[in-house]
gemmi code that builds the backbone of each chain (N, CA, C; Angstrom):
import gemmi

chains = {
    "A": [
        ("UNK", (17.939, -2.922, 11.586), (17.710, -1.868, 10.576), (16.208, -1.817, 10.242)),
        ("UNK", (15.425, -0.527, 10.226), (14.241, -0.629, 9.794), (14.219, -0.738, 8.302)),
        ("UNK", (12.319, -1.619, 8.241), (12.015, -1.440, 6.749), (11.182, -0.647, 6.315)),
        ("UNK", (11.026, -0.281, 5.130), (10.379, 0.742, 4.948), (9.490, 0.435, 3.271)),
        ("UNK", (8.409, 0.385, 3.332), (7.613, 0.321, 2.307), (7.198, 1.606, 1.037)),
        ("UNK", (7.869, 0.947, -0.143), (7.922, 2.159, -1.378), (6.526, 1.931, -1.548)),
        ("UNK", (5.335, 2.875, -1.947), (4.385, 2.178, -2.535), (4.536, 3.145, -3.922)),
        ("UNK", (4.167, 2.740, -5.159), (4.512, 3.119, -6.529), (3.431, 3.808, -6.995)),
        ("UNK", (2.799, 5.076, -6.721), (1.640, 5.629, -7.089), (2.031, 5.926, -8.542)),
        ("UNK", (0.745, 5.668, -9.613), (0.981, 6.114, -10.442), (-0.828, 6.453, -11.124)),
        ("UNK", (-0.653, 7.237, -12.182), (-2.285, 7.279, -13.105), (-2.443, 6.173, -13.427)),
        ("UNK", (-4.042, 6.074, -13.666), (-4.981, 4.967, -13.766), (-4.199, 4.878, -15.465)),
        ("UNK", (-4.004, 3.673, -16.232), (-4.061, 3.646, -17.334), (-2.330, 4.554, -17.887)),
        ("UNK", (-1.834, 4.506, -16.826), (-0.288, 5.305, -17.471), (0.460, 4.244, -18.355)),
        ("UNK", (0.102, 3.231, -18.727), (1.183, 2.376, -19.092), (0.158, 1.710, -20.474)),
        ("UNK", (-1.100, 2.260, -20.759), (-1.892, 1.428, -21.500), (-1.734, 1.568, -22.603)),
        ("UNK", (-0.925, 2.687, -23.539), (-0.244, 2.979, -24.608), (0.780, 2.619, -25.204)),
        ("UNK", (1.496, 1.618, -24.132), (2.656, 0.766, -24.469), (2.428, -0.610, -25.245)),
        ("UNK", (3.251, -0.926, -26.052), (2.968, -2.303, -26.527), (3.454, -3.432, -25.881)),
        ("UNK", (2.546, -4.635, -25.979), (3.204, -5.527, -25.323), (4.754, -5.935, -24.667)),
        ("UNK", (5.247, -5.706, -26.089), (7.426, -5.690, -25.870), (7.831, -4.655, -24.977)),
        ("UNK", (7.383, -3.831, -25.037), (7.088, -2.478, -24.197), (6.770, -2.331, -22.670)),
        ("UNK", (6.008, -3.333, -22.699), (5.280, -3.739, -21.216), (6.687, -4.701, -20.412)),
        ("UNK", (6.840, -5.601, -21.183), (7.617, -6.912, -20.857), (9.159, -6.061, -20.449)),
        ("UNK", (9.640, -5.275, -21.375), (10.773, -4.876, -20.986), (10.985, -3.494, -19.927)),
        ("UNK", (9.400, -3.378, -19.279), (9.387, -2.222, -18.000), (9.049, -3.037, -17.157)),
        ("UNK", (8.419, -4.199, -17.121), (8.112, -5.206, -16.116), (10.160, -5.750, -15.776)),
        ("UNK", (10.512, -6.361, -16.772), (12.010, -6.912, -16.636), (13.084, -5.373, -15.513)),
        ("UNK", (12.471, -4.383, -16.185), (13.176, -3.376, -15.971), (13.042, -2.880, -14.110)),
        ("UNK", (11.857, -3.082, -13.759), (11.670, -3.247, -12.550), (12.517, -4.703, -11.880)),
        ("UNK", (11.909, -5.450, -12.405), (12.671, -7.067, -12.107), (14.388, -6.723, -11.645)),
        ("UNK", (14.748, -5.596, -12.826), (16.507, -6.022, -12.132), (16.455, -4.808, -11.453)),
        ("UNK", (15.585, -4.109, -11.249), (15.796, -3.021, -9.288), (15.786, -4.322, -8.092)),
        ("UNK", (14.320, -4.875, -8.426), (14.654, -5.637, -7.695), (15.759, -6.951, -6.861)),
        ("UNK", (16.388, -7.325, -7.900), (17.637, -8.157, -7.973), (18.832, -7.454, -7.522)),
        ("UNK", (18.930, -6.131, -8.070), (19.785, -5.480, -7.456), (19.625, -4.696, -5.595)),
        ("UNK", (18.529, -4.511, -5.566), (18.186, -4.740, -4.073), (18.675, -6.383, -3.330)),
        ("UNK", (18.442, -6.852, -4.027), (18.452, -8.627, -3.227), (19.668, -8.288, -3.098)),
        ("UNK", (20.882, -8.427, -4.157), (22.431, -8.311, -3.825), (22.432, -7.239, -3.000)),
        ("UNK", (22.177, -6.294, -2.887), (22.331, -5.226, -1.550), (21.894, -5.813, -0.356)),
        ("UNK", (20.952, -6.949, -0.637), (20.631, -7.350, 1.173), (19.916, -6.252, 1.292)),
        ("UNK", (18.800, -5.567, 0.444), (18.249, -4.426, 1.172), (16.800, -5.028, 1.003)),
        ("UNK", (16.546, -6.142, 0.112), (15.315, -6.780, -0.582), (14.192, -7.285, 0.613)),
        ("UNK", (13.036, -7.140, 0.819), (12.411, -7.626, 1.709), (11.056, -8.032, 1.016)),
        ("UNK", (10.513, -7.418, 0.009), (9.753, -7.919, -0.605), (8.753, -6.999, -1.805)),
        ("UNK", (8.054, -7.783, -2.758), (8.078, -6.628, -3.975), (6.287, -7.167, -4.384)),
        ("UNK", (5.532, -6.369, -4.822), (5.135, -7.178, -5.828), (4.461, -6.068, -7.059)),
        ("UNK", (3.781, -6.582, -7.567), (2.958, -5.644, -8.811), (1.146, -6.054, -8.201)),
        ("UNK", (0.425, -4.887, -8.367), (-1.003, -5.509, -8.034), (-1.791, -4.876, -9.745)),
        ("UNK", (-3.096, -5.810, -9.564), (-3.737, -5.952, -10.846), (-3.733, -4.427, -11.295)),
        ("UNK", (-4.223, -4.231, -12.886), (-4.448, -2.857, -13.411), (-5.792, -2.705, -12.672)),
        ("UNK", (-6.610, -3.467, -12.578), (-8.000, -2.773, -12.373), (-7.796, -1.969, -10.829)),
        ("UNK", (-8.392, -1.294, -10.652), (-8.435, 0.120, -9.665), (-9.027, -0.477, -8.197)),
        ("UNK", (-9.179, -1.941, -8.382), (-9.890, -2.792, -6.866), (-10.984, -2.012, -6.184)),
        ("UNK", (-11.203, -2.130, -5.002), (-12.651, -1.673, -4.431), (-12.449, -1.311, -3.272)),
        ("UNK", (-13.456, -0.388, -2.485), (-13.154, 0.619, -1.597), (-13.892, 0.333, -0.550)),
        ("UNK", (-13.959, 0.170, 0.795), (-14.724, -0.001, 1.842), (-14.973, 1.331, 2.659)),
        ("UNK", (-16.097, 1.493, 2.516), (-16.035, 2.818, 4.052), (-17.595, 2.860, 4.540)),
        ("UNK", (-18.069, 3.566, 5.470), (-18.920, 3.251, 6.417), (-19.980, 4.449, 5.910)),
        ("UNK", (-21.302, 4.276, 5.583), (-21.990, 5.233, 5.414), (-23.592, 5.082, 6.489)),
        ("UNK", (-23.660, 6.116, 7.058), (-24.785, 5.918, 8.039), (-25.227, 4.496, 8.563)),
        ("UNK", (-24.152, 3.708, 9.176), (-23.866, 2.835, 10.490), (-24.199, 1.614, 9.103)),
        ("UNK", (-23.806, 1.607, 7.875), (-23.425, 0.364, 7.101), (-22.405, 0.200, 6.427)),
        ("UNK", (-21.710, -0.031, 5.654), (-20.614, -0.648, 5.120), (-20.596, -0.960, 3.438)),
        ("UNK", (-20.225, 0.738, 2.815), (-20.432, 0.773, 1.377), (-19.711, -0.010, 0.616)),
        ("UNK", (-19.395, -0.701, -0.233), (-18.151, -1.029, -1.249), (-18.227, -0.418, -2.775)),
        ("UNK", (-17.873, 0.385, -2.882), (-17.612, 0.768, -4.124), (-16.317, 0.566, -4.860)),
        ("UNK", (-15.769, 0.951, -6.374), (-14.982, 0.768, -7.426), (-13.997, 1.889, -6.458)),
        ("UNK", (-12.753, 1.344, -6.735), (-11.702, 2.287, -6.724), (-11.445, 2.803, -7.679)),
        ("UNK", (-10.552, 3.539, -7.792), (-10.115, 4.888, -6.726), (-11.069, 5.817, -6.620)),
        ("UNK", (-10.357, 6.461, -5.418), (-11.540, 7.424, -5.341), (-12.125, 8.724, -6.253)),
        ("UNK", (-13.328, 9.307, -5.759), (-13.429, 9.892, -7.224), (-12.375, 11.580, -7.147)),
        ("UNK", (-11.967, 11.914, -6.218), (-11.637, 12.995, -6.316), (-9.900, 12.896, -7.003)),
        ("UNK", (-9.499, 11.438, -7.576), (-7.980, 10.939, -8.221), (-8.087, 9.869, -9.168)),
        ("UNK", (-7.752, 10.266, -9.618), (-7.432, 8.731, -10.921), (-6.318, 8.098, -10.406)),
        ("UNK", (-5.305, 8.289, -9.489), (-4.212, 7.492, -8.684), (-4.106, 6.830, -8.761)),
        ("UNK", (-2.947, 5.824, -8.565), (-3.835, 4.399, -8.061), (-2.215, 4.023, -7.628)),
        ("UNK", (-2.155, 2.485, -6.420), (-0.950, 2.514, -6.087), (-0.858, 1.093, -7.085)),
        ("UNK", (0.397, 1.310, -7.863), (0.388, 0.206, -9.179), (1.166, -1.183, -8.330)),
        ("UNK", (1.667, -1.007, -7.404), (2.366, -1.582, -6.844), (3.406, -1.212, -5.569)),
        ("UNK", (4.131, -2.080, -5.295), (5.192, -1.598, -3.916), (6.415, -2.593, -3.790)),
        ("UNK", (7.607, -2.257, -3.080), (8.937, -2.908, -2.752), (8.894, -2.910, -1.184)),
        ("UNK", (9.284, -3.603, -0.727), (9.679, -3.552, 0.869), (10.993, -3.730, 1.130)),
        ("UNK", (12.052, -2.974, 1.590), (13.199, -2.155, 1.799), (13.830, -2.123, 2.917)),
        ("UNK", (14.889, -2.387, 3.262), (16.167, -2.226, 4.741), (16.500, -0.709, 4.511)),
        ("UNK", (16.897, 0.102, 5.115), (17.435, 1.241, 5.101), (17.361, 1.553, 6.182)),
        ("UNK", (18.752, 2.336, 6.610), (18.811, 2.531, 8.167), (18.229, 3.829, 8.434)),
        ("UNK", (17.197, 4.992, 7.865), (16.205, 5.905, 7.973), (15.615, 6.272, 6.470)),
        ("UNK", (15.166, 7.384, 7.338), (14.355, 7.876, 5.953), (14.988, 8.655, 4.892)),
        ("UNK", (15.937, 9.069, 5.110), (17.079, 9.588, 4.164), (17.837, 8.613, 2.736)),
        ("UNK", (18.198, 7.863, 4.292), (18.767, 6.527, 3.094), (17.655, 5.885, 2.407)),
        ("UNK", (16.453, 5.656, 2.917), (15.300, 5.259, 2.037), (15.087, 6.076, 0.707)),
        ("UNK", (14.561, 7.584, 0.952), (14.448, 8.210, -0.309), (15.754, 8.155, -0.983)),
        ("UNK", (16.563, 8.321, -0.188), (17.773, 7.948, -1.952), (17.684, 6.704, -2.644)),
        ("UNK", (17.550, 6.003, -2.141), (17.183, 4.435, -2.557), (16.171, 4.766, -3.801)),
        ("UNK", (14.988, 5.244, -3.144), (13.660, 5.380, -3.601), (14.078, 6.429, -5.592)),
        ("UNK", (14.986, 7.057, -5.258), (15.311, 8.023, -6.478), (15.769, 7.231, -7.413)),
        ("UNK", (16.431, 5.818, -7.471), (16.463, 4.914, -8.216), (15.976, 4.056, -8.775)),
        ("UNK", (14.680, 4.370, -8.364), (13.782, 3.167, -8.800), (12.912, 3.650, -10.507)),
        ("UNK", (12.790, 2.291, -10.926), (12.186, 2.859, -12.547), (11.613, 3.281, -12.724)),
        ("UNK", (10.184, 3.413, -11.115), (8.933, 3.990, -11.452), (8.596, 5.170, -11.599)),
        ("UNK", (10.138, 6.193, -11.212), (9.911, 7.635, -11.264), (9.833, 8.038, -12.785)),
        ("UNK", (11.103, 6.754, -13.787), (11.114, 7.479, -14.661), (9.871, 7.547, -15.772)),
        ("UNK", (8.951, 6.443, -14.917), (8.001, 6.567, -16.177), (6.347, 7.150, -15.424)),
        ("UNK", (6.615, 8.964, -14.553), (5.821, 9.312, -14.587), (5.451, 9.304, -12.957)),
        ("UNK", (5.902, 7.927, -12.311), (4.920, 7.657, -11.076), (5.728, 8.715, -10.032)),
        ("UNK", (4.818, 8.472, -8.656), (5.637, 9.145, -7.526), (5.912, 7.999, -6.451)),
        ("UNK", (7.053, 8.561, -5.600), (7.012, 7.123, -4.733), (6.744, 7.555, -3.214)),
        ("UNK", (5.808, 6.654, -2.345), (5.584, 7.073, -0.965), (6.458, 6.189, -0.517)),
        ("UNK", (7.358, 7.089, 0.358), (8.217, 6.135, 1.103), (7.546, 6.424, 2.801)),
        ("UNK", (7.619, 4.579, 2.991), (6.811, 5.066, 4.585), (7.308, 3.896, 5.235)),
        ("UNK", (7.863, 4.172, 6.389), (8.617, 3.025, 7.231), (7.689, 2.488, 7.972)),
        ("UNK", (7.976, 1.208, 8.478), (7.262, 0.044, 8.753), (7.594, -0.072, 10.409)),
        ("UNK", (6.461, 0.070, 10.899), (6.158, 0.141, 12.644), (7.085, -1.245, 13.315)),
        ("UNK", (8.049, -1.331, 14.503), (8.200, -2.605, 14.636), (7.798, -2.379, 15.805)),
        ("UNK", (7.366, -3.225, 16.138), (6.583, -3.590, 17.310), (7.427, -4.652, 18.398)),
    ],
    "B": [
        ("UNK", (-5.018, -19.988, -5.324), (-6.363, -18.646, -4.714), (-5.518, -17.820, -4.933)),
        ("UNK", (-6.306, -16.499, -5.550), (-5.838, -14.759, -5.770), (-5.048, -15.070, -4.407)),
        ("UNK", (-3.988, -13.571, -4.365), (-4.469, -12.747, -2.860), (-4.212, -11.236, -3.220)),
        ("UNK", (-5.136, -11.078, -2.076), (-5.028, -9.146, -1.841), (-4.261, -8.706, -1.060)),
        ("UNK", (-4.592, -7.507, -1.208), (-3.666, -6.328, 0.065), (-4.706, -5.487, 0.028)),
        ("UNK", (-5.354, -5.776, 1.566), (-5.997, -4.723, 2.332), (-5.158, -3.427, 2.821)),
        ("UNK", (-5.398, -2.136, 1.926), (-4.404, -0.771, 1.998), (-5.137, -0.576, 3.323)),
        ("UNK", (-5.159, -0.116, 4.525), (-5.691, 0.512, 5.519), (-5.616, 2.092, 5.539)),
        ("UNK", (-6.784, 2.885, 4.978), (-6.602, 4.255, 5.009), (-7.190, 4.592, 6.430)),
        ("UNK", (-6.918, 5.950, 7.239), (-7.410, 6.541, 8.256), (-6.916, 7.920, 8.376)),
        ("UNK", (-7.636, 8.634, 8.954), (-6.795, 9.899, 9.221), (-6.059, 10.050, 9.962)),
        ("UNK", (-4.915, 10.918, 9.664), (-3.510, 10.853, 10.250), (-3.577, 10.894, 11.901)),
        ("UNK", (-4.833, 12.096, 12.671), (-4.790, 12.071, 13.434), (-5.831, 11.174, 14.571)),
        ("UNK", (-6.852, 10.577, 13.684), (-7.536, 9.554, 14.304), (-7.220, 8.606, 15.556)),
        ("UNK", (-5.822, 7.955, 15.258), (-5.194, 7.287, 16.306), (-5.065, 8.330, 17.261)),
        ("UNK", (-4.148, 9.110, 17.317), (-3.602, 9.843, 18.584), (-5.048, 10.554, 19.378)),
        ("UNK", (-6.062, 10.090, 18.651), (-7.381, 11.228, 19.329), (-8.167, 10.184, 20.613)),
        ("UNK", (-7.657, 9.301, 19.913), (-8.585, 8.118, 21.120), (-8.107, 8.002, 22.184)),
        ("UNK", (-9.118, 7.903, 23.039), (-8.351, 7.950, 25.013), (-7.560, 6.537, 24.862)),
        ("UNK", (-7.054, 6.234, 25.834), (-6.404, 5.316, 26.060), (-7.042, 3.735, 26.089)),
        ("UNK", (-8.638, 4.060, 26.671), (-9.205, 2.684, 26.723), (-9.511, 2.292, 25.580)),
        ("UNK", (-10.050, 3.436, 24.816), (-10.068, 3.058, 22.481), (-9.464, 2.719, 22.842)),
        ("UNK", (-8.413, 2.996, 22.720), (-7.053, 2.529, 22.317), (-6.632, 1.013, 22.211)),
        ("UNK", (-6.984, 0.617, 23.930), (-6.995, -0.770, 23.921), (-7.709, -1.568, 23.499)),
        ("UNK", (-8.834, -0.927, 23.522), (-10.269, -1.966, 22.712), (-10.253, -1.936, 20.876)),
        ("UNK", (-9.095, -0.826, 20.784), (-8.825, -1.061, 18.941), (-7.789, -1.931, 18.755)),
        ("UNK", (-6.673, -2.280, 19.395), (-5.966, -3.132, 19.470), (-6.083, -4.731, 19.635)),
        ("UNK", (-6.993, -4.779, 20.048), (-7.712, -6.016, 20.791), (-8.329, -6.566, 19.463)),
        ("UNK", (-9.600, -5.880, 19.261), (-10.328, -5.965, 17.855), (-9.363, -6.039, 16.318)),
        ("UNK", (-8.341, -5.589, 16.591), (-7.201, -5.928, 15.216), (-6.715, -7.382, 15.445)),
        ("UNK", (-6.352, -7.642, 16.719), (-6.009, -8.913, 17.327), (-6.490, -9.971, 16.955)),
        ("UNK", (-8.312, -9.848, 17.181), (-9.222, -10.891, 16.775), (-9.288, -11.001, 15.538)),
        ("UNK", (-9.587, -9.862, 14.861), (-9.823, -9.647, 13.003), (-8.241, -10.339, 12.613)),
        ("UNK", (-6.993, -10.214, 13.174), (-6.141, -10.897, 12.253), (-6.478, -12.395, 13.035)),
        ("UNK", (-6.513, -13.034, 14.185), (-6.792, -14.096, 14.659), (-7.304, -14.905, 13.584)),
        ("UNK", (-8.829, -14.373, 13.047), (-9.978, -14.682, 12.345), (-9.313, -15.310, 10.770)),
        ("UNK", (-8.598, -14.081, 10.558), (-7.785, -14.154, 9.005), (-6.726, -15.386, 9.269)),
        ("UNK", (-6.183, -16.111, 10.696), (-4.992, -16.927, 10.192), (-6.216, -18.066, 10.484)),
        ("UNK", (-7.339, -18.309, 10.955), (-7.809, -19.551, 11.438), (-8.388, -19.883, 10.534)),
        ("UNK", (-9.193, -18.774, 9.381), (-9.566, -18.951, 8.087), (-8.177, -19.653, 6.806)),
        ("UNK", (-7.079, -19.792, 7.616), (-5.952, -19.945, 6.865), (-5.822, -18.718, 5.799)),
        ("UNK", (-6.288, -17.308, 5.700), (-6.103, -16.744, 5.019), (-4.983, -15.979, 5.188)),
        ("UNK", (-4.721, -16.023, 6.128), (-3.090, -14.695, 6.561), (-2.331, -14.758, 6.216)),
        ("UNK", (-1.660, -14.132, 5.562), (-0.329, -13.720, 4.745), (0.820, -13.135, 5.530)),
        ("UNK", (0.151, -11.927, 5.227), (1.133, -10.906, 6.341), (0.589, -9.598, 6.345)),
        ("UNK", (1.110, -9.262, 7.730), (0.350, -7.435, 7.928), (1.807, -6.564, 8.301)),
        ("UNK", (1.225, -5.064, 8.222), (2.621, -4.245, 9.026), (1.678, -3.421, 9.322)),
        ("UNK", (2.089, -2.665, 10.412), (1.410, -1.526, 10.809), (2.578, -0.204, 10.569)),
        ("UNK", (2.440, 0.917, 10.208), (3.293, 1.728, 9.324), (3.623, 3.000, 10.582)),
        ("UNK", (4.757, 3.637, 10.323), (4.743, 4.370, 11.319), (4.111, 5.863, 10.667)),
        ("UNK", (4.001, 6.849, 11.179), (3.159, 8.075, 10.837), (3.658, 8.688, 9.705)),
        ("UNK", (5.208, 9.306, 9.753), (5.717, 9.620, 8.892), (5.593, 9.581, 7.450)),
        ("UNK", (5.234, 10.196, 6.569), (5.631, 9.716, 5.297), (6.108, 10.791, 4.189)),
        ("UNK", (7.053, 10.534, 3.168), (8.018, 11.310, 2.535), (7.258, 10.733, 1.145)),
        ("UNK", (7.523, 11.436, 0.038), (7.307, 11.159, -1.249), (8.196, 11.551, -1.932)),
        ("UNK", (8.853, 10.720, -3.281), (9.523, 11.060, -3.666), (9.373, 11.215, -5.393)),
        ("UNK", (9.302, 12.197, -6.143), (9.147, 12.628, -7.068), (10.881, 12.864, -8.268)),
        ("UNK", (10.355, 12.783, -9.645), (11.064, 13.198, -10.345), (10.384, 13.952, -11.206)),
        ("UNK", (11.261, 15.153, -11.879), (10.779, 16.432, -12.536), (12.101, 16.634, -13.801)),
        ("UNK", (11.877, 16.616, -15.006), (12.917, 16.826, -15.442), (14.453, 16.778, -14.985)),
        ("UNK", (14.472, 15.465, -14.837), (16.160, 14.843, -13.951), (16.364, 15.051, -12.997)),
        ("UNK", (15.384, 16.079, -12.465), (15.590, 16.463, -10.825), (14.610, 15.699, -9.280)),
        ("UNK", (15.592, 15.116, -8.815), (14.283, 14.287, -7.250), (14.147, 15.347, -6.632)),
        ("UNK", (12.835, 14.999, -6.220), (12.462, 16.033, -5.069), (11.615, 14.835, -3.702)),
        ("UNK", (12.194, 15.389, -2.404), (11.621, 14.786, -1.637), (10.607, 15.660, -0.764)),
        ("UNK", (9.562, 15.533, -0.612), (8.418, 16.186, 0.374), (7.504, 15.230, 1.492)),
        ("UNK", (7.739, 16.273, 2.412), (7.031, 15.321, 3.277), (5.437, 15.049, 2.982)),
        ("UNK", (4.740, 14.045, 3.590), (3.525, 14.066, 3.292), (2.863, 13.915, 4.746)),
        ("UNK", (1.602, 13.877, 4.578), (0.499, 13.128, 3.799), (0.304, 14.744, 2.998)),
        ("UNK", (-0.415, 14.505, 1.667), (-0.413, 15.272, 0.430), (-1.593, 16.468, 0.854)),
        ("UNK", (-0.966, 17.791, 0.724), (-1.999, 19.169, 1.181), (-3.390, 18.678, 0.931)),
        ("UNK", (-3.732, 17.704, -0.185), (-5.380, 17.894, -0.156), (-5.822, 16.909, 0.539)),
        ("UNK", (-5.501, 16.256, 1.777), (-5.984, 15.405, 2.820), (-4.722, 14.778, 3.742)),
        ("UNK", (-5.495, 14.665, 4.937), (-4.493, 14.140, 6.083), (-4.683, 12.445, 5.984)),
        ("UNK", (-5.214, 11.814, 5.173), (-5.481, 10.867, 4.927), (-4.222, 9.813, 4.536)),
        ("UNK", (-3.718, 9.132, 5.782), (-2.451, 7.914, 5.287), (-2.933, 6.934, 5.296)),
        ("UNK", (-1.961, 6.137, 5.110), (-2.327, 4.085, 4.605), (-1.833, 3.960, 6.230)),
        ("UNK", (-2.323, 3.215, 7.736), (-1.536, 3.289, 8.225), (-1.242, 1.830, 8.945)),
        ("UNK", (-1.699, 0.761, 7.386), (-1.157, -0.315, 7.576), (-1.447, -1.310, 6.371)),
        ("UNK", (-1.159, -2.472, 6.724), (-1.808, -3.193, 5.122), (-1.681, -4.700, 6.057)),
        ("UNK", (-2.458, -5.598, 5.054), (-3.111, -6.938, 5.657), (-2.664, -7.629, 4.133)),
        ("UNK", (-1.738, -8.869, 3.704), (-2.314, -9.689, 2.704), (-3.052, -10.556, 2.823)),
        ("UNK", (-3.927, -10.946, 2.374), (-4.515, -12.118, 2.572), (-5.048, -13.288, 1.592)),
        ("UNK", (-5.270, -13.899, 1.083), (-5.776, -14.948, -0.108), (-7.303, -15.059, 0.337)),
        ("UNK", (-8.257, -14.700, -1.087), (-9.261, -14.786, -1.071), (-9.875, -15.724, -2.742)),
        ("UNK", (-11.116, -16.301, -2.286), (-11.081, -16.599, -3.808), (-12.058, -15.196, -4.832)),
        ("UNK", (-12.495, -14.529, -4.163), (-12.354, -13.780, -5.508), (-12.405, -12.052, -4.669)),
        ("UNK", (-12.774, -10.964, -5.360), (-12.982, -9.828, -4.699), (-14.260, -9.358, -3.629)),
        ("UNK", (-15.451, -10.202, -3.995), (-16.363, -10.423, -3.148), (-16.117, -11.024, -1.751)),
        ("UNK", (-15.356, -11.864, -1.418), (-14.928, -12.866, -0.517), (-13.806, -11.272, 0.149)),
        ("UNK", (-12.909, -11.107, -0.731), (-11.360, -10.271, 0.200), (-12.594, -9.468, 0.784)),
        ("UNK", (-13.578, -8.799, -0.244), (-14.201, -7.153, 0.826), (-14.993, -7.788, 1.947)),
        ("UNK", (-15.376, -9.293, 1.824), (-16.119, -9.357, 3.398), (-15.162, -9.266, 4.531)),
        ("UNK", (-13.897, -9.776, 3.648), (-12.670, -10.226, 4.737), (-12.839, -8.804, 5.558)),
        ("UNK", (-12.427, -7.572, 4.406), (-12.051, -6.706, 4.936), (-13.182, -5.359, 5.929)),
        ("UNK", (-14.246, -5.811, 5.613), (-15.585, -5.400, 6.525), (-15.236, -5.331, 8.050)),
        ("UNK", (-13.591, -5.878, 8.268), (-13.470, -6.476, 10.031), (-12.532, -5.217, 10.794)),
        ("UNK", (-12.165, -4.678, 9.540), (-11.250, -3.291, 9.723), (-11.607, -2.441, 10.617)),
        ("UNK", (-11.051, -2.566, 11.941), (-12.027, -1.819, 12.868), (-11.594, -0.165, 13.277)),
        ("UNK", (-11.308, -0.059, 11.750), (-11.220, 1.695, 11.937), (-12.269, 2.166, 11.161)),
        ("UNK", (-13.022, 1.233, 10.883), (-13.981, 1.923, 9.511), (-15.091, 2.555, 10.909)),
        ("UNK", (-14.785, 1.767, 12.210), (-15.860, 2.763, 13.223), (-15.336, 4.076, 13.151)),
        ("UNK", (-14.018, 4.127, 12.884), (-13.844, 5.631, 13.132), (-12.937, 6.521, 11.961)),
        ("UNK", (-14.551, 5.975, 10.728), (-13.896, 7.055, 9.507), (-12.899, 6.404, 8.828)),
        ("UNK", (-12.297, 5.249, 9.359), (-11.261, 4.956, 7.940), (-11.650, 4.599, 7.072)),
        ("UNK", (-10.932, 4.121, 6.145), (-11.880, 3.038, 4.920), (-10.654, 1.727, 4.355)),
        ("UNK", (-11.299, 0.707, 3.836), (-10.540, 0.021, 3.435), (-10.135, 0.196, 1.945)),
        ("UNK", (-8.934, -0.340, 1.248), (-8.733, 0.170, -0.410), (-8.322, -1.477, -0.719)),
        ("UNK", (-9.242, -2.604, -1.371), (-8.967, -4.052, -1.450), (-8.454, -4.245, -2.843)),
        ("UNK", (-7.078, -4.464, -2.924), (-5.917, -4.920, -4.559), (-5.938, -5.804, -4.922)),
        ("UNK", (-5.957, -6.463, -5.742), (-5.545, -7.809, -5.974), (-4.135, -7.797, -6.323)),
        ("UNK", (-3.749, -8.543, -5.823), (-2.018, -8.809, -6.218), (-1.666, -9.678, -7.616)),
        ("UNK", (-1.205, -9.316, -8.198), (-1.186, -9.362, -9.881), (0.115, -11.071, -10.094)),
        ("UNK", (-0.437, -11.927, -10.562), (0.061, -13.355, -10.492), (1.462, -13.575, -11.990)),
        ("UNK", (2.622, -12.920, -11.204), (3.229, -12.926, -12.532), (3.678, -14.379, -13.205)),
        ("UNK", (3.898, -13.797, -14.301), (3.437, -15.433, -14.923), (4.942, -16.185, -14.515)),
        ("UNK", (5.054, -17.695, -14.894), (6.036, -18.271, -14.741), (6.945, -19.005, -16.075)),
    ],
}
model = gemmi.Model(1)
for chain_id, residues in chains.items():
    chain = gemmi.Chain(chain_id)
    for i, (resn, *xyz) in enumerate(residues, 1):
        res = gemmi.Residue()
        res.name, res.seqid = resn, gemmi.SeqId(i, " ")
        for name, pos in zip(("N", "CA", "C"), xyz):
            atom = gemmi.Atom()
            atom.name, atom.element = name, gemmi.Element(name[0])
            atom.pos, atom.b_iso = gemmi.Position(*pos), 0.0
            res.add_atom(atom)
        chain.add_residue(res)
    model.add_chain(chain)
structure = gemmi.Structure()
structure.add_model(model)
structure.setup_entities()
């Protein structure tokens, strides 16, 4: 069965209005998607990456810029990702329609994973 | 030690444009650059992604699925690298080895967020 990687796009700062208890019980709230994936046997792997917006590599007249993420033309940012069994891309996005991160705003890229 | 996730951006059609010998000499050069990352003991794990990609949205109770990559660029992720670095200075040299940045990609370096215990 292929896997297929959710990545959790969401705005820079979408969650910074929440209060701590607030935070803890959308962090938990993700936590049991995930658990409930594990009992599905669909679980392959999850994580959360930092708030800050990380840093950008690209090539400008034959050197190697690093600047602040994201880029400037999005405030985007991918807040995180799940890694997923699903036997296509169908069954993936339905999967994907359950997840918490839609309800608070984000979008989800669903993109299957090359096997080689 | 942190670790990151090297996002690998490129344009969608970048790969399919290279003759066949790119081809092999970009493969090769990913080979060595992850080689480099497990002998440094830094390697985690990589995937290379297939082209495709769908997004999935909610709108007032309603999903919507669309294909992508998104009208304002052909620009996909079309792989990712974790790796353990000790800080963000260290992951972006890691990731300097990305050998699509010869041809226009760029790297996007995360830190992976250490949930507590």
């Amino acid at each position: 069965m292929p896997n297929f990687i959710l990545f959790l796009h969401e705005h820079q700062g979408q969650f910074d209005d929440r209060s701590q208890d607030e935070m803890m019980r959308i962090i938990q709230e993700y936590g049991a998607w995930a658990t409930k994936m594990r009992e599905a046997k669909r679980f392959v792997g999850g994580e959360k990456l930092t708030d800050d917006t990380g840093k950008v590599l690209r090539p400008r007249t034959g050197r190697i810029v690093v600047t602040d993420g994201p880029y400037a033309e999005s405030k985007e940012i991918v807040g995180g990702f799940f890694t997923i069994t699903a036997k296509d891309y169908d069954e993936a996005c339905e999967i994907a329609t359950d997840c918490p991160h839609l309800k608070y705003g984000g979008r989800v890229e669903v993109r299957q994973i090359h096997q080689l | 030690m942190p670790s990151y996730i090297l996002l690998l951006h490129r344009n969608a059609q970048s790969m399919s444009d290279l003759s066949p010998e790119a081809m092999g000499q970009l493969l090769k050069d990913f080979n060595t650059w992850t080689a480099k990352m497990r002998a440094e003991g830094r390697y985690v794990g990589s995937d290379r992604l297939t082209e495709a990609v769908k997004t999935v949205t909610a709108k007032g109770g309603q999903f919507a699925v669309t294909d992508g990559p998104y009208a304002e660029s052909k620009e996909i992720v079309g792989g990712y690298y974790g790796i353990t670095a000790k800080d963000f200075a260290e992951a972006c040299e890691v990731a300097k080895g990305y050998p699509m940045l010869k041809h226009g990609g760029r790297v996007e370096v995360r830190q992976i967020f250490e949930m507590p215990s």
